[in-house]
Structure formats: C-alpha cells, structure tokens
C-alpha positions as CSV (number, residue, x, y, z in Angstrom):
1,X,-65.0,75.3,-76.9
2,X,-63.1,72.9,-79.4
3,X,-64.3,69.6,-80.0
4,X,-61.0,68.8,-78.7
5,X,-61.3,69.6,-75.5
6,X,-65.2,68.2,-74.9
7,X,-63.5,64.6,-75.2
8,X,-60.9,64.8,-73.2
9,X,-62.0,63.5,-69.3
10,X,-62.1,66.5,-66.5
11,X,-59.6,66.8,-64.3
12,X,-61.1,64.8,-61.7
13,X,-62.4,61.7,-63.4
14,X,-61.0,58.1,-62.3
15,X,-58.8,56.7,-65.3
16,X,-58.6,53.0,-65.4
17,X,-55.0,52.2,-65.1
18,X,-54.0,50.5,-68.7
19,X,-53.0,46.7,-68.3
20,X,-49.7,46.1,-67.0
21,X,-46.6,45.3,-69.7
22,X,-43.7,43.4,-68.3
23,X,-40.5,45.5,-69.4
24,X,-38.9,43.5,-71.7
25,X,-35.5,42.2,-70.2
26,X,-32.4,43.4,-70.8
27,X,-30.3,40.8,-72.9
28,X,-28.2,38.7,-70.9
29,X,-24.4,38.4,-71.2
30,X,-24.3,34.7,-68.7
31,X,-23.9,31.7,-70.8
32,X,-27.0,30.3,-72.0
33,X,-28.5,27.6,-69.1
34,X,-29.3,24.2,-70.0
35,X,-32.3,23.6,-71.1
36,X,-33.9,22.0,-67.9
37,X,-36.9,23.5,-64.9
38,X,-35.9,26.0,-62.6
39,X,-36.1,23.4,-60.0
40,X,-33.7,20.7,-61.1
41,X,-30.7,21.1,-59.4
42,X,-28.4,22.3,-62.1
43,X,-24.5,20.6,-61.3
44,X,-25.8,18.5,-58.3
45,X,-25.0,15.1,-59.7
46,X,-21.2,16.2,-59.8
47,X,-21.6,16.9,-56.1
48,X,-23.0,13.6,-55.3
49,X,-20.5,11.8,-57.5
50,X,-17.9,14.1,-54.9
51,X,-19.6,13.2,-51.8
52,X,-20.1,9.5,-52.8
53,X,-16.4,9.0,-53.5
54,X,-15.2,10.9,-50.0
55,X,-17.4,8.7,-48.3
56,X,-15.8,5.4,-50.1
57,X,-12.1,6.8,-49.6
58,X,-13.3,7.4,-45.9
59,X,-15.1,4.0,-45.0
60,X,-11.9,2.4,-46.9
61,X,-9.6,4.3,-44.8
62,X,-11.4,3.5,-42.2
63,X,-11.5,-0.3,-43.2
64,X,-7.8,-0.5,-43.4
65,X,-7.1,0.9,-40.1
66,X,-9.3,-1.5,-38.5
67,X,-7.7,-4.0,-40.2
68,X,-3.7,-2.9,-39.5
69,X,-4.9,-2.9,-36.0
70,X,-6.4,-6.5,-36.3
71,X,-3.5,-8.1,-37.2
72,X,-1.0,-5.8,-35.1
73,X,-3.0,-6.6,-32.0
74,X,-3.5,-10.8,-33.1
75,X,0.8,-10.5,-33.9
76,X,1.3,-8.9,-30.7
77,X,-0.6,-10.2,-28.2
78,X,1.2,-12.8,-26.8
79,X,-0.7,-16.4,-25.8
80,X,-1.8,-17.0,-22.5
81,X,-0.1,-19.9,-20.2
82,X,-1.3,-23.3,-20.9
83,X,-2.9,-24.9,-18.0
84,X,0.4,-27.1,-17.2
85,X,2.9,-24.3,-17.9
86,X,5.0,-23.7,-15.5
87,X,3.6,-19.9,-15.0
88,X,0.5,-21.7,-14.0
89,X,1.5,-24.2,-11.8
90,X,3.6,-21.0,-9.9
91,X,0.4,-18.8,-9.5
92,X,-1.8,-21.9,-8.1
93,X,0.9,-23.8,-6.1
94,X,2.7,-20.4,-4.7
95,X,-1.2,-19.2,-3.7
96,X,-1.4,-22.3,-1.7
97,X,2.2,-21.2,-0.3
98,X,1.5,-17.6,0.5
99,X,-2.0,-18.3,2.3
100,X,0.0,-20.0,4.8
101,X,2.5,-18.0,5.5
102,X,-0.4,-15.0,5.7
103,X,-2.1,-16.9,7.9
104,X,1.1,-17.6,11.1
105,X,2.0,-13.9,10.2
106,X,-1.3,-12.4,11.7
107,X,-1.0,-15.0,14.2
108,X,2.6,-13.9,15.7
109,X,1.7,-10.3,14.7
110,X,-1.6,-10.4,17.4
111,X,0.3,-12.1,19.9
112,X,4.2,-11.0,19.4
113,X,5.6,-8.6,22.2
114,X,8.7,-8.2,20.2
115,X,8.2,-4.9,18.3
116,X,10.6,-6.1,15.1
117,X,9.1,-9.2,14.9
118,X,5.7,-7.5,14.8
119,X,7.0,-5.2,11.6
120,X,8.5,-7.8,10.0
121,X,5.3,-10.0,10.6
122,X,3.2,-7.3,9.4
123,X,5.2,-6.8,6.6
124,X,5.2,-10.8,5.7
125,X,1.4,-11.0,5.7
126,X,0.7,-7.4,3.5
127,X,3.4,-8.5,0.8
128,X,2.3,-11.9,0.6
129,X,-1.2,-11.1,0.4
130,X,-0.8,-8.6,-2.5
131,X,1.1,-11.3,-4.4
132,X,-1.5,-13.6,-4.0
133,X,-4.3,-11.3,-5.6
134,X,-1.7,-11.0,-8.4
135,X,-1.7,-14.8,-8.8
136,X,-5.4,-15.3,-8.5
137,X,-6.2,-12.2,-11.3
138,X,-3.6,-14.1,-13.8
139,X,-5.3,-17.5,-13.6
140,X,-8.3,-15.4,-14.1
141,X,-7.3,-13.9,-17.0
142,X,-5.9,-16.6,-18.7
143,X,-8.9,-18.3,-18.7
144,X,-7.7,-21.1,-16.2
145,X,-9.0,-22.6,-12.5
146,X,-7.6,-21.9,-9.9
147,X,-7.1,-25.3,-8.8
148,X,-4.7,-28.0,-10.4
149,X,-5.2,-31.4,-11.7
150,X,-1.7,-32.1,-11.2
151,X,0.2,-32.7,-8.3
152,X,1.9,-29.8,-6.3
153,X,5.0,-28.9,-8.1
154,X,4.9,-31.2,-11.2
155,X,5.6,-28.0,-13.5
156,X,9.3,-27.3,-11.6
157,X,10.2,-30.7,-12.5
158,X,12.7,-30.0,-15.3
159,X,14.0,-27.2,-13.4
160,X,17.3,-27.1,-11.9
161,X,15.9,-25.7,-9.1
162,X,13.9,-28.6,-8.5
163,X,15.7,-31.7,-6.7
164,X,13.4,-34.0,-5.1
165,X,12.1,-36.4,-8.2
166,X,8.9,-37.3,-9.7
167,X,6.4,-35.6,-7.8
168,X,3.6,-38.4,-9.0
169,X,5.5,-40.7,-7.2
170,X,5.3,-39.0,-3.7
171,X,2.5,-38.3,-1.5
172,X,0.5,-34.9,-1.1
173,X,2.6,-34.4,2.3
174,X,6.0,-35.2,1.2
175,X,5.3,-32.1,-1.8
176,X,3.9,-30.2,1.3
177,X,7.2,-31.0,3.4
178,X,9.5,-29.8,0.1
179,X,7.6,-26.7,0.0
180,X,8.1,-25.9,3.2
181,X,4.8,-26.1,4.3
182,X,3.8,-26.3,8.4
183,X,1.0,-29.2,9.5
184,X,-1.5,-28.8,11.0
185,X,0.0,-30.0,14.5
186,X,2.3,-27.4,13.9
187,X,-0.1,-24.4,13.2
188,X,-2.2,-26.1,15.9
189,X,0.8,-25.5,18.7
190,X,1.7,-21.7,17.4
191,X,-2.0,-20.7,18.2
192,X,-1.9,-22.6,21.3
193,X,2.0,-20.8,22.4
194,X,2.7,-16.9,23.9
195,X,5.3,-15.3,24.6
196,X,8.7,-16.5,23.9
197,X,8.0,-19.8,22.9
198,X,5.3,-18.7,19.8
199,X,7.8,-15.8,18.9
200,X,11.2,-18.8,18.5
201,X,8.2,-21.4,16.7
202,X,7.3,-18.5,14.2
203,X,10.5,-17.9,13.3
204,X,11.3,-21.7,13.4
205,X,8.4,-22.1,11.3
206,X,8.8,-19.0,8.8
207,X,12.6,-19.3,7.9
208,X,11.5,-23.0,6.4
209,X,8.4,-21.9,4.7
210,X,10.7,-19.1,3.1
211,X,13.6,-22.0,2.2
212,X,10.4,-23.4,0.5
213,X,9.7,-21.1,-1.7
214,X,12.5,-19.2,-2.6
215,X,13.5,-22.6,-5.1
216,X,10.0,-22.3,-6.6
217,X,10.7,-18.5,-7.4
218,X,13.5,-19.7,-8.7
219,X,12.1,-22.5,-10.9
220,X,9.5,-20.5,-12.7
221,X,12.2,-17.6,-13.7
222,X,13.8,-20.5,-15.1
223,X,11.0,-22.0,-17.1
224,X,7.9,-19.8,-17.5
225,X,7.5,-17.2,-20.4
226,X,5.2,-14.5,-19.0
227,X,7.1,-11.7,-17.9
228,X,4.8,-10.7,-15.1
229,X,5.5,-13.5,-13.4
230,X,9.2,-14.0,-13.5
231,X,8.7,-10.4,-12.2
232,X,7.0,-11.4,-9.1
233,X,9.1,-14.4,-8.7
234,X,12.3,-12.2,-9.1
235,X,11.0,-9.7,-6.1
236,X,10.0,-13.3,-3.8
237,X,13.6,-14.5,-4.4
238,X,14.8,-10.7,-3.6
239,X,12.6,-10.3,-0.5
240,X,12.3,-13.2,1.4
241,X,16.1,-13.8,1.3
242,X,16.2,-10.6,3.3
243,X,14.0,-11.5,5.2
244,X,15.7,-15.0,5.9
245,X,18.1,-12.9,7.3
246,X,16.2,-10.7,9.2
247,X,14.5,-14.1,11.0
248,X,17.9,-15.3,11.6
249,X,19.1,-11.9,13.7
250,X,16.2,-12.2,15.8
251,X,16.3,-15.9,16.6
252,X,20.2,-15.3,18.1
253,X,18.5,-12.2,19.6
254,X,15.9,-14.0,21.4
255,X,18.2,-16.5,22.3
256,X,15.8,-19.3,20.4
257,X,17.0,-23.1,20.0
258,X,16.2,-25.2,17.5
C-alpha cells in the first residue's frame, strides 16, 4: 500500500472541525456611517430639535388662545348692578311686592267658590312666584343682599314713572301705601271673610296691589341696564294690565262695591 494512503485517516475516524472563519463581507455600496457606537442614536438630536419646537408652537398656540379668550370674555362680560342701581332696588323691592300678592292669592284661591277667580288666583300666585326666584337668583349672582339699606323705592326716584317725592322724607307706610301694598288689618280681614265678601275684598285688594306695581315695572325699564330685568319688568307691565282687566269684569260680575 502507498505511503499515501497509510496517512490518510479511515473512513470512520472523528475529524476535528477546523476553526471557524467569518466570510469576509461583501463591500458595501451605503454611504460610509459616522464614526460613532452602534448604540448612539444616529439623527436623533434632529428629532428632538423637531419635537421640542412642536411642542413650543403648541403651548404658544395654546397660550394665545387662552389669552384671546381672556380678554374677549373680561370685554364682554358686562358689570353686574351696583347695590343702588335701579335693577337692584327692582329685584329687592318688587320681591317684597310679589310675596304679598302670592300670599292673598292662595288665600282667595282655598277659599273662592268662583271658578275664574280661582284660575286667575292660581295663575297670580304661580307667575309671581316664578318671578320672585328670578329676582332672588340675580341679587345672588351679583354678589348683593337681599335686603336694602335704602328706603323702599329710592332707586325710581329719577324716573318719570315715579311721582310721589323723596322717599327719605316719608315713612316706611306711606312707600308701602304707593306700592300698593295691603296692611295687616287688611290681610287680617281677607283671612277672616268667605264667600262673597272675601272674593269683592280680593279683587278690591289685588287691582291696587297691581296699580302698585305696574309703575315700578315701568320705572326700572326706564332706568336699569340689565336686560334680564327690563325683560321681566316688560312681561309684569304686559301681564298684570290684563289681569287688571280681568279683576275688573269679575267685580261688575259679582256685583262688588267699592
């Protein structure tokens, strides 16, 4: 046998694997990276430039806005009543006002056995109340009590609908008695009445309380600024002169004297 072939291994001899060569990589056409790790984050401080200036264009965006609406909503909002304004004075002296005629409404309506004076009763004492709410939530919002260091009506007195002189020189009555106001000896005898009789003092009673306030209605369209308000006093002028009316019909109807 050659020498050859005593050297080479048998067929069934374990070769040791040769050490592994990494194939040598293909040359590259990409453009050359920078010189840096393979962690650093290659074109990330463009990005954060980018994100940094969206967020600065946003919060000034933002910024503005907040600041158009600032000074829309300070331009626009109008200023509330000042505690003698005449819208004032209306919602505290009118409140008094209404609470009395709310009060010999539900006392007719209990009692009446007139069915139209009962609806129109009814109908007295609902309206009124709601307008009183209305008047209480205003002094509310505006920041102002309810109550009024002035005497009743002082704020109608450069009204033309006002015509009974310096209210600080007249007593808490005599306002009462302009107003249209009932006494107490009066409220005390429409409890005490049935019948006819309470039905012709109601509407005795009611027409003047209306002729009351129908000039104060008048007096704060005249003088006061917040639109609300001339709004509720326009609908009191509108409604109770009907209702004047109405009060009238029945009183020939029941045959009442005065």
């Amino acid at each position: 046998m050659p020498a050859s072939a005593s050297s080479s291994p048998s067929s069934g001899a374990a070769r040791t694997p040769p050490s592994p060569t990494p194939p040598a990589r293909a040359a590259s056409t990409a453009p050359a990276r920078p010189d840096v790790s393979d962690d650093t984050p290659v074109a990330r401080p463009a990005v954060r430039w980018a994100v940094v200036a969206l967020v600065t264009v946003a919060v000034v965006a933002v910024a503005f806005a907040i600041g158009r609406f600032t000074a829309f909503g300070a331009t626009a909002a109008p200023a509330h009543p000042a505690d003698t304004s005449a819208d004032a004075g209306f919602a505290r002296d009118m409140q008094v006002h209404h609470t009395q005629a709310v009060l010999m409404a539900m006392e007719i309506y209990r009692k009446t056995g007139d069915d139209e004076l009962r609806t129109l009763s009814y109908d007295i004492a609902t309206t009124q109340a709601g307008q009183r709410g209305e008047m209480y939530g205003w002094l509310v919002e505006w920041g102002l009590p309810q109550a009024s260091s002035q005497p009743l009506m002082t704020w109608m007195e450069k009204s033309g609908a006002h015509s009974h002189g310096d209210t600080s020189s007249q007593t808490e009555q005599q306002l009462l008695d302009q107003m249209g106001m009932a006494t107490d000896a009066q409220l005390d005898q429409l409890r005490a009445l049935q019948g006819q009789p309470a039905d012709c003092l109601f509407l005795d009673l009611m027409i003047r309380h209306h002729e009351g306030a129908i000039p104060m209605a008048q007096a704060v369209i005249e003088l006061g600024d917040d639109p609300r308000v001339k709004e509720v006093a326009g609908s009191i002028v509108t409604g109770q002169s009907a209702e004047l009316d109405a009060m009238r019909d029945i009183q020939s109807r029941l045959a009442c004297t005065g």
